[in-house]
N, C-alpha and C positions, 0 to 999 in steps of 0.2 A: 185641842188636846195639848198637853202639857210636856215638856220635855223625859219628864219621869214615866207619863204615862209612854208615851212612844216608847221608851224603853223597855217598860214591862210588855207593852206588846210583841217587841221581837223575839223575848223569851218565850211568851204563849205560841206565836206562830212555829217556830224554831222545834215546837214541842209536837206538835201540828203535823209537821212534818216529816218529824223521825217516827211517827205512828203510818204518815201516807205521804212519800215519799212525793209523789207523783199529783200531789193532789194543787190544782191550779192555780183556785183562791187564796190557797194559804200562799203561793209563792206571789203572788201579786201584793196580799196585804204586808209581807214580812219587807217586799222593797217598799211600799208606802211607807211604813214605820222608821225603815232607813231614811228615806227619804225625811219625813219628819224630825230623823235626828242630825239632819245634813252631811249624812254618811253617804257620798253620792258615790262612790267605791261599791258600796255593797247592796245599794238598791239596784244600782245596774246591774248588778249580778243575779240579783234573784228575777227584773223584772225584766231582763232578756231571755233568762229561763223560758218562763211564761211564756212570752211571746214568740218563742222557736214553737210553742205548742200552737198558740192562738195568737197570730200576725194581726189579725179584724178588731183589737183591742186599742182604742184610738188613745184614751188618756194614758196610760203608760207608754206610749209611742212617742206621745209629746214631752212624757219626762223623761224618757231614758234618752232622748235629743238633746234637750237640755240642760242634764246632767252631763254628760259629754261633752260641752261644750265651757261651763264650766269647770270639767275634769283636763280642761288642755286639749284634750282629742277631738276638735269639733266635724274631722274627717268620720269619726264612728259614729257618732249621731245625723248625721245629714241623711244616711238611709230610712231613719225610723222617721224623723220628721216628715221626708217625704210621703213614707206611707199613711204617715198622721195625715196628711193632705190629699192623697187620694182617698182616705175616710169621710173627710170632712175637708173641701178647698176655702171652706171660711172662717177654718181653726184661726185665728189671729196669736194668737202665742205661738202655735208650731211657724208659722209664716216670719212672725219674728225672729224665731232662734232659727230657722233658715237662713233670715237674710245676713245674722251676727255669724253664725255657722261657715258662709260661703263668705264671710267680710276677716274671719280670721284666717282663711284659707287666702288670701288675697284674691279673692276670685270678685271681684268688684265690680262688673258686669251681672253676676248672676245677683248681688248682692241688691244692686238698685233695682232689679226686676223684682228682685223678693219685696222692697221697703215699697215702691210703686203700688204694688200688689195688697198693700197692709195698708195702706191710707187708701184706697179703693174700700175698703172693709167698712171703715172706719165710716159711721153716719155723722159724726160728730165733724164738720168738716174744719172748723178751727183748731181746732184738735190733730186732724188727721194733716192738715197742710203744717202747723206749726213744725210737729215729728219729723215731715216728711223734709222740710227744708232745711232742718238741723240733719236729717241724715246724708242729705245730697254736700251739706256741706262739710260731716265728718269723710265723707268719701274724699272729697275733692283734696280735703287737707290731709287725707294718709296719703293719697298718690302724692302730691307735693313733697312730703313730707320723702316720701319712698324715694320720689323720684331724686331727690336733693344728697338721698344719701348713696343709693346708687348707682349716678355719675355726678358723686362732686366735684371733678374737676374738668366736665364740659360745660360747654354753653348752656345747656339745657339743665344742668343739674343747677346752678348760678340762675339761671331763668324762675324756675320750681320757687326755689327761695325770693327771688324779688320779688315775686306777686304776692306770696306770704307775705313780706313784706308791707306791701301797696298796701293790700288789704289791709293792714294794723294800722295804716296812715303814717307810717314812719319810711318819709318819703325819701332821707340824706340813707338810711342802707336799705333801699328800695334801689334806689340809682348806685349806691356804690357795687352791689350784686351782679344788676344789669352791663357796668362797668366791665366786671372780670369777665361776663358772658361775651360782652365784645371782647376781650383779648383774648379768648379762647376761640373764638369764631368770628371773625367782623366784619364777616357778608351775609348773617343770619336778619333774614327779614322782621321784623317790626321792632328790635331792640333799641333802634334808636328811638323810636317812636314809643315806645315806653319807658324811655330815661325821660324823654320832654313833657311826659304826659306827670311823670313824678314831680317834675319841675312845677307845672304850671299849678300842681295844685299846693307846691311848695308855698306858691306867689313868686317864684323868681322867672319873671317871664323872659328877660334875655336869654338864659341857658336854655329854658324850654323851648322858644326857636330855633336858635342852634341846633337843638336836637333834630326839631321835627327838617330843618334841612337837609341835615345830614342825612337823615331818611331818605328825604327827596333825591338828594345826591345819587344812592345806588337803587334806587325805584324811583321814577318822575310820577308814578301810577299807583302808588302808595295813599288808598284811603285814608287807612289811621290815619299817616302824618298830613293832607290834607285837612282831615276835620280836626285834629290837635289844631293846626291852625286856626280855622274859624272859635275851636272854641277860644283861643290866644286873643284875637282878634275882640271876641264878648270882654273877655278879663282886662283889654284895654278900653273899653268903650269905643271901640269903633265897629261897628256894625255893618257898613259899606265893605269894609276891608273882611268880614267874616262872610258875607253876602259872597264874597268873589270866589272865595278858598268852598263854598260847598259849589257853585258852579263848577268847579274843576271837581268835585268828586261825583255832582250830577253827570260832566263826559263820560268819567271813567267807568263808575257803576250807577244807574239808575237805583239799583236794587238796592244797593249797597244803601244808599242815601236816606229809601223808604224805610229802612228797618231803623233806623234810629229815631225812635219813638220818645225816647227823653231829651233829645234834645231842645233847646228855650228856643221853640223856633218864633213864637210873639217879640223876640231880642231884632230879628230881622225881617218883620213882616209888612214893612215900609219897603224896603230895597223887593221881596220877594213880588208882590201884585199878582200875576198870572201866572207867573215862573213854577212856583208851587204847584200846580194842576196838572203840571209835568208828570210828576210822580206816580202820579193813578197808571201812568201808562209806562212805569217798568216792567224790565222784559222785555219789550221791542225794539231794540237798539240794532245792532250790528247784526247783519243773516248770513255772513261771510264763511267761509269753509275754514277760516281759523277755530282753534281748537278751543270750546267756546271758556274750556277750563283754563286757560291762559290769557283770554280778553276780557274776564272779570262777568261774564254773563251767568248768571250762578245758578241760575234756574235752567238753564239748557245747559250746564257742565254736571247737574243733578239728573236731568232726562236721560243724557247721554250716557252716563256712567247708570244708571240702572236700567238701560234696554240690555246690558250685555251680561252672559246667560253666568260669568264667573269674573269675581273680581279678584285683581293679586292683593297683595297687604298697602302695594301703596297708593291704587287706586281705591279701598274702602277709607285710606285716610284722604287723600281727596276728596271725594263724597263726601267724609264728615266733616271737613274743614270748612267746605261749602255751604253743609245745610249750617252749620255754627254760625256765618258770618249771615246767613236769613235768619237768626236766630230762631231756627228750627232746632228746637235743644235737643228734646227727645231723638226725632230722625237722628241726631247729627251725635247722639250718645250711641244709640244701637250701631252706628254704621262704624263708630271708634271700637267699639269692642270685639266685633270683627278682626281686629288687627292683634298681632302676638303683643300686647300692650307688657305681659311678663317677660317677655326678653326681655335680656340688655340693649339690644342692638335696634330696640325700637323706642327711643326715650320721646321723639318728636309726637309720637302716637298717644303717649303715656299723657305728653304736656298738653295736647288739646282737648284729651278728653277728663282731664282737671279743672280746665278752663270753661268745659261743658258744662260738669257735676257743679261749680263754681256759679256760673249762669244759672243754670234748673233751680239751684239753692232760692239764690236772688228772685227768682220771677216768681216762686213759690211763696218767699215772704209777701211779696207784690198784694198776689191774690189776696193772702193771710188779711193784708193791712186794708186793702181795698171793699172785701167785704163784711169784715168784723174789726172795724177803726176801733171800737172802743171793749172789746174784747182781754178778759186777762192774759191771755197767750198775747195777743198782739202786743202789751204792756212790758208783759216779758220780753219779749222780741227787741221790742224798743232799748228796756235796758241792755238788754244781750248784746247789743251792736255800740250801743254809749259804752257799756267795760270794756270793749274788744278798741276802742279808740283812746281808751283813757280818758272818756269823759266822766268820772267817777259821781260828780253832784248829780249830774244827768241820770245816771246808770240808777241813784239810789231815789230819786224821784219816781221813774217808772214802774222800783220794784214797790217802792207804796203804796202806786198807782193801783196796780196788779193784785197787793194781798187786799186792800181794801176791799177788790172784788171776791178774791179766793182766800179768805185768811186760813180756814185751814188745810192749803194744799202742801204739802210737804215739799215736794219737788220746790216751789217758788223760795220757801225758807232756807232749802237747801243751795239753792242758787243767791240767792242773796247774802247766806254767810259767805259763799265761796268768795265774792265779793268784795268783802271784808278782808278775809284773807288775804287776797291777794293785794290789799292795799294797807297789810299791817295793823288793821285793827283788829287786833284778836278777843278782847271785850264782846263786840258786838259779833263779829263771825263765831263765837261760841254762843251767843245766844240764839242767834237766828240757826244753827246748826242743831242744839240741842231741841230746839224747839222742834223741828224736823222729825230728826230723830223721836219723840215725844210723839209725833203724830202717827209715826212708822217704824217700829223697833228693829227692822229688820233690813230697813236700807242700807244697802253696802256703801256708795258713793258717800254718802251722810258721814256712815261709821268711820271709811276713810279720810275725808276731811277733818273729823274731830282727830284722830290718828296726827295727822298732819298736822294741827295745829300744836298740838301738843309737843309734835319733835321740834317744831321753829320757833317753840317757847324754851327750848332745853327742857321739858319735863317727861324726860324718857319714861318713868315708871310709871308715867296715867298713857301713853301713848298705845303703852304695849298693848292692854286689854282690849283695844277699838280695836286696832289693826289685827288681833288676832281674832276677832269676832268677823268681819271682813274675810277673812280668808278663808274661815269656816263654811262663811255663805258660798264665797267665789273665790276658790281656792288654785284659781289661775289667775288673778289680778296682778299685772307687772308692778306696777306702781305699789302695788299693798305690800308684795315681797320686798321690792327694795327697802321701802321708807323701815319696812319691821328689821327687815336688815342693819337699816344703819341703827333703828334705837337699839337693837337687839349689842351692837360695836360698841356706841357710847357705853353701855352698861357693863358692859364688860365683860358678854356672854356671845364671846367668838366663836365655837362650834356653832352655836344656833345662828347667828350672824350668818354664814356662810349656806345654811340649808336654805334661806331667806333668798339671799344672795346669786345662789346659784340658777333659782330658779327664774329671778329677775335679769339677768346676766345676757339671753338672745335678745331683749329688747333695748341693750345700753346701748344708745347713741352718740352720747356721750364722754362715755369713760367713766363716770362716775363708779359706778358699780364694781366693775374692774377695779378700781382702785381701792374701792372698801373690801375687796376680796383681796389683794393684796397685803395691806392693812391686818385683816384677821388673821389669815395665816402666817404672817411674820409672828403675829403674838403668839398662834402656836408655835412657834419654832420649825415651820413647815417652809424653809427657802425657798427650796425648787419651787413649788408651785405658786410663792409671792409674787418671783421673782417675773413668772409666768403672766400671770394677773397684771403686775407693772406693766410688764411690754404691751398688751392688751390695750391697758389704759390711754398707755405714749400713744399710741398708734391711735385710737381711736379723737385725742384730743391732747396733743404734747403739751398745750400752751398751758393747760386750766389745773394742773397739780396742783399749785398752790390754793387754788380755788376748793378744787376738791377738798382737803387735805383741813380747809378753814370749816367747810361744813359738817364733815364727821367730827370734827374737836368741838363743834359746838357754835361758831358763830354764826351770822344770820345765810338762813340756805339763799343757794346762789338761783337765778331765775331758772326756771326748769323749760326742757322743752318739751313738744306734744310727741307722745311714743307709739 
C-alpha cells in the first residue's frame, strides 16, 4: 500500500468511527494505517485503545512495543512486548525489540537474555550466532563505553578504555590509559599485566617484561603475568625459558593452565613430554582448609560459593570472576549481573562482566568461523574485524568475498559503504550505500550513512532529505538528530538546529552537541542559554573547541566516538 493510500485510509476509519465509536476493528485498522504512515504517535494511540479492550491481540502488542521504542519511551513498550510473548514465546521481533527495549533501559543483563533467547529461535544458525556475537559485543562496548564515562577519573574508568583500546590494536594508548589507571590505583591487580601484554604485542619485548615483573613484584602468584611471560619467551624463540614460566602457572592454577586452549602449545612440545598429562588432572591440587577462593582453586571457590543458600554482591562477583577465568562465560555472566552493576559504587563488577560480554562475543565468532568457514556472514565477520584493525585492503577483500556469495544483501552493501566512509572514499561508499539503499528503501542505518556522507562532503542540502527520512522511520536516533542538527546550523536554519539538537543533547559525550547548541543560540541572540550550552561543552571536553568549532564551519569531521 501506498503512502497516499494509507492516508486515505485513516480518513475512511476516522469515519468509521464517529459512526461507532466503540467498534474494534476500526480502531486497530486506523493505528495500522498510522502505522504505515510512520506516525508512530498516533498508532499507539488508537492501537492501545484496542487493546485495553482485547489484551489476546498479539500483532499489535508487537507494534505498539515497537513503536515505543522507537518513540524514546522503550519503558512503555516493554509491557505489550511482553505480553506479545506470552502470546506467542517465539515471536522473534517482539523478543528483539525486548532485548533493544531492555538495552535502551541499560538493563543489560535482561538484554543478553532476551538476544540469547533470539538466536535460540533462529534455525539459521550462521545467522543466528553471527547477530548474536555482534550483540554480545555491542553490550560489552556500551558498558565500556558507560563505564569509561562514569568513573573517568578511577582506575577502572581508565581500565574500560584501554581494552577499548587493545581491542583496536592501538597498543601506545592502550598502555598510555592503563598508565593513568596505575596512578589512580597502583595496587589494582592485573594492570601491569596488561601494559606488558600491550607491549609484547607492540613487539617491544623489554618493556613488556618489565611489566609483566612488575606484576610479579605485588602478586608472585599472578597467572596472567606468568603466561605473558611464556608467551615473551615464544616471541623470543626460546622455548626452554617459556616451558619454565607455564610450570609456575601449572603450581599455581592447574585449572588456570587447562583453560587456555589457544595457546601454541606444539611451540613447547619438546620441553613438555609427560608434563602435559598433568592437566587432565586439574582440580586436585591443594585440600587445605585455606579458602579455596584465595589459593587459586577455582572450581572449589565455585562449589563453595554456591552451596551457600544467599550471596552478598561481592561474593556473586567472586563467583563470576571465577567461572570467567574457567572461561565459563555464560555462568560467569548470569553470576555478574546479580551484582548492582548500575551503581556507581560498583564499577569493578561493571568491568568484568564487559570482559565477559567481550569473551561470549569472541567464542561466538569461534563457533561462527569453525562451522561455516566459508559462509557469507563469516566473510563479513572477517572483514568486520580487518576495519576494526585498520587493515583496510584486507577488510575490502572479505567484503567481496561475502557479496560474491550475497550480492544482493543490503546489509553487506551497507557495511561495505560504511567502510568506505570511514576511510574517506566517498565515491565508492555512495555507491555501495545507494546500492543498499536500492535493495531496501526503508533502511534507516543506510539512510543515515548517506546523510552522513553528505555532511562530510559539505553538501548540507542533499544531506538534509536522508537524515529526515531516518528520523521519520526512527525518530529517537541520537546520531540522526545530531548530524541533522549540525546540517540543519551550516544552513543557516538555527531554530530547526536546536529541535535536532536538543533531542541529541542526553547522548553528547563529547561536547560536540553542546556546543552547536551554543552556536545556534548566540545566532538567535538568545545569551543566557549559549552561554549555558558553552559551559556544557567546557565541561564535558575543554580541550576540543577548536575542533568542534572546525567541524560545524565545514572542515573535515573530527573522528566520532561510539554513543
Amino acid at each position: 500500500m501506498q503512502r497516499g493510500e494509507f492516508a486515505q485510509a485513516t480518513e475512511d476509519f476516522k469515519k468509521v468511527l464517529q459512526l461507532d465509536p466503540g467498534l474494534l476493528e476500526a480502531q486497530v485498522n486506523l493505528g495500522l494505517a498510522y502505522q504505515g504512515l510512520l506516525e508512530y504517535g498516533e498508532a499507539t494511540r488508537y492501537l492501545v485503545k484496542a487493546l485495553r479492550e482485547r489484551p489476546n491481540l498479539l500483532g499489535p502488542n508487537v507494534i505498539v512495543g515497537m513503536d515505543y521504542l522507537k518513540l524514546g519511551s522503550p519503558e512503555k513498550g516493554i509491557p505489550f512486548l511482553q505480553a506479545a510473548l506470552k502470546l506467542d514465546p517465539s515471536n522473534r521481533d517482539a523478543r528483539e525489540a525486548l532485548a533493544s527495549s531492555e538495552l535502551a533501559q541499560k538493563k543489560f543483563g535482561s538484554a543478553a537474555e532476551q538476544f540469547r533467547r533470539t538466536a535460540d529461535l533462529n534455525l539459521d544458525k550462521s545467522e543466528a550466532w553471527f547477530k548474536l556475537g555482534h550483540e554480545y559485543l555491542d553490550l560489552a562496548a556500551r558498558l565500556a563505553y558507560r563505564g569509561a564515562h562514569l568513573y573517568p577519573d578511577s582506575a577502572w574508568g581508565h581500565r574500560f578504555l584501554g581494552d577499548l583500546l587493545f581491542e583496536r590494536s592501538r597498543w601506545q594508548d592502550a598502555v598510555d590509559e592503563y598508565q593513568k589507571a596505575l596512578a589512580a590505583e597502583p595496587q589494582q591487580p592485573g594492570l601491569y599485566a596488561a601494559i606488558g601484554q600491550a607491549w609484547l604485542r607492540a613487539q617491544k619485548f623489554e618493556q613488556a617484561e618489565a611489566e609483566f615483573q612488575s606484576e610479579l613484584h605485588l602478586d608472585p602468584n599472578s597467572e596472567a603475568a606468568w603466561l605473558g611471560m611464556a608467551y615473551l619467551q615464544l616471541a623470543r624463540n626460546r622455548p626452554a625459558s617459556a616451558f619454565e614460566d607455564l610450570e609456575k602457572v601449572q603450581q599455581i592454577s592447574p585449572e588456570f593452565l587447562a583453560a587456555q586452549r589457544e595457546f601454541p602449545w606444539k611451540s613447547v612440545e619438546d620441553a613438555i613430554a609427560d608434563w602435559r598429562q598433568q592437566l587432565s588432572k586439574a582440580g586436585r591440587g591443594d585440600q587445605s582448609e585455606q579458602d579455596p577462593c584465595k589459593t587459586h582453586r577455582y572450581s572449589r571457590c565455585i562449589s563453595s560459593l554456591e552451596s551457600r543458600k544467599h550471596l552478598t554482591d561481592s561474593e556473586w562477583l567472586l563467583l563470576g570472576k571465577a567461572r570467567l577465568t574457567l572461561r565459563q562465560y555464560g555462568p560467569a555472566a548470569d553470576a555478574l549481573t546479580h551484582v548492582s552493576v548500575a551503581a556507581p559504587e560498583t564499577p569493578e563488577a561493571s568491568y568484568w562482566l564487559e570482559r565477559t560480554w567481550q569473551a561470549l562475543g569472541a567464542e561466538t565468532y569461534a563457533q561462527l568461523e569453525q562451522s561455516f568457514p566459508d559462509s557469507w556472514r563469516t566473510h563479513q565477520l572477517r572483514a568486520e574485524s580487518y576495519a576494526l584493525r585498520g587493515s583496510f585492503q584486507h577488510a575490502v577483500q572479505e567484503f567481496q568475498a561475502a557479496l560474491a556469495l550475497r550480492p544482493d544483501e543490503p546489509e553487506l552493501h551497507e557495511a561495505f559503504g560504511e567502510l568506505y566512509l570511514e576511510n574517506n572514499d566517498f565515491g565508492a561508499a555512495q555507491r555501495e550505500l545507494e546500492q543498499a539503499l536500492a535493495l531496501e528503501p526503508s533502511r534507516a542505518h543506510t539512510l543515515y550513512l548517506l546523510g552522513r556522507l553528505y555532511v562530510e562532503k559539505k553538501d548540507n542540502e542533499k544531506a538534509v532529505p536522508y537524515l529526515e527520512r531516518v528520523l521519520r522511520i526512527q525518530p529517537d536516533l541520537a546520531e540522526a538528530n545530531s548530524l541533522l542538527g549540525t546540517a540543519y546550523l551550516r544552513l543557516g536554519q538555527f531554530a530547526d538546529a536546536i529541535s535536532k539538537l536538543e533531542k541529541a543533547a542526553p547522548s553528547d559525550h563529547s561536547g560536540n552537541v553542546h556546543y552547536q547548541l551554543f552556536v545556534a543560540y548566540r545566532k538567535l541572540g538568545q545569551a543566557d542559554r549559549a552561554r549555558k550550552e558553552l559551559l556544557l561543552s567546557q565541561d564535558l571536553r575543554k580541550s576540543h573547541l577548536e575542533r568542534d568549532q572546525a567541524m560545524i564551519m565545514g572542515s573535515p569531521q573530527p573522528e566520532t566516538e561510539p554513543q
